[in-house]
N, C-alpha and C positions, 0 to 999 in steps of 0.2 A: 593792684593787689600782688601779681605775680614778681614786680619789681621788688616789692616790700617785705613778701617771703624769701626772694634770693638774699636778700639784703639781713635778713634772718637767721638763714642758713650759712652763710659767709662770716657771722659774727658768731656763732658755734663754731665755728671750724677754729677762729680764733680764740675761741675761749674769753671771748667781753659780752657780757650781757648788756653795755649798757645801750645799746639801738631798740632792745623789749621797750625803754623807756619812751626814748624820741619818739613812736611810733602811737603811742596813748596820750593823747593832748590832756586827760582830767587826771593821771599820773604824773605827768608834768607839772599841771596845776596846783596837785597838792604836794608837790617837792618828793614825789616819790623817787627812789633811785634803786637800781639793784645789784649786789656786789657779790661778785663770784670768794668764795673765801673759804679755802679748807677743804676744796672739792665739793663744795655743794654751793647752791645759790641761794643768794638772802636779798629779801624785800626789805627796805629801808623807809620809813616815815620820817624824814627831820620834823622836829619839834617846830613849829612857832605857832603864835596867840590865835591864829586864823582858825588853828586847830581844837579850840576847845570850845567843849557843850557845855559843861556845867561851870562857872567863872569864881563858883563861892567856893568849891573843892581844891583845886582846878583839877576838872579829870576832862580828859580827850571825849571828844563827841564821838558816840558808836556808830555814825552813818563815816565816820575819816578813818575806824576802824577796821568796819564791813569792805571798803574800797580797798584797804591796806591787804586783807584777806585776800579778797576775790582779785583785786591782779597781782598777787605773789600766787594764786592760782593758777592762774593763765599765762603768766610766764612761764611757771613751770613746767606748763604742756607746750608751751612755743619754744623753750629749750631743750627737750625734754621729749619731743616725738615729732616726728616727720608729717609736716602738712601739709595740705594742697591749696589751704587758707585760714583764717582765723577761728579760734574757735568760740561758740558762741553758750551764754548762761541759761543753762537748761534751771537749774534749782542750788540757792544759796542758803545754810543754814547755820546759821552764826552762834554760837555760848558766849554769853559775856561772861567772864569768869572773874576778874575782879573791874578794878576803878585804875583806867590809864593816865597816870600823873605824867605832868607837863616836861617831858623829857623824850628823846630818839625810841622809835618802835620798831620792831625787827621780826621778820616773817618768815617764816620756811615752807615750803607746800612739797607733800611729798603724794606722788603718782599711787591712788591705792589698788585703782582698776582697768586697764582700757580694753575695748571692746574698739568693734569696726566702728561705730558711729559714736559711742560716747565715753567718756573718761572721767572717772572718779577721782576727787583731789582732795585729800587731808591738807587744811592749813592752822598753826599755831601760831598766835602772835605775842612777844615777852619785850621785857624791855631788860633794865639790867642782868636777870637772874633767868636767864634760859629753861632752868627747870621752874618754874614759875609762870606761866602764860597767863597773857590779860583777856585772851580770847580765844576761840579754837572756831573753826567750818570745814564742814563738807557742800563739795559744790559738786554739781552735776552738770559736766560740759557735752555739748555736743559738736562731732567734727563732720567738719563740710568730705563730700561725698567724691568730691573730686569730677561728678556728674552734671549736666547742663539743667 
């Protein structure tokens, strides 16, 4: 763990996000990626077939969404605040706001709250039109204590 967080912090220092991903093997799995772009950091879903729920629309399965959410979340708190390990999903709460068509999905989480133990994370997810999101959560993380 302690190797995995230096290895963390060392890739902020650089300004690459992309080790947040090496580090989530079901992030990997579903072709997540994440790109530092414009001073702020963005979750990436590539599009392929594996991704979609409904086949007659074709719109993106909301469970490939809710993951796109909640770790554009938790990156954001692993870029984004000084930890002493990972932090863990207290409460996810997802809006599906429209129907995700078969194309690149794009995430921002932005930090709304932190306290000592836990941290509030606004995330939007849009795909062409940024002022347009397919999705929006609030998640409630909790951070490790740093305690035995």
């Amino acid at each position: 763990m302690s190797q995995l967080l230096a290895e963390l912090r060392a890739a902020r220092e650089r300004g690459d996000p992309g080790p947040l991903i090496a580090a989530v093997p079901y992030a990997r799995f579903l072709g997540f990626s994440v790109v530092a772009r414009e001073g702020e950091m963005l979750g990436v879903m590539r599009y392929s077939d594996a991704l979609i729920g409904n086949p007659m629309l074709p719109a993106l399965h909301g469970g490939t969404l809710c993951a796109l959410l909640e770790s554009t979340a938790i990156f954001e708190i692993c870029w984004g605040v000084e930890l002493v390990g990972l932090p863990k999903t207290i409460t996810m709460t997802v809006d599906y706001l429209r129907s995700g068509r078969p194309v690149d999905t794009f995430a921002k989480g932005r930090i709304c709250r932190q306290g000592r133990r836990v941290v509030n994370v606004h995330v939007e997810a849009w795909q062409e039109d940024r002022t347009r999101p397919i999705a929006a959560a609030l998640g409630h993380f909790l951070l490790p204590s740093g305690e035995p």
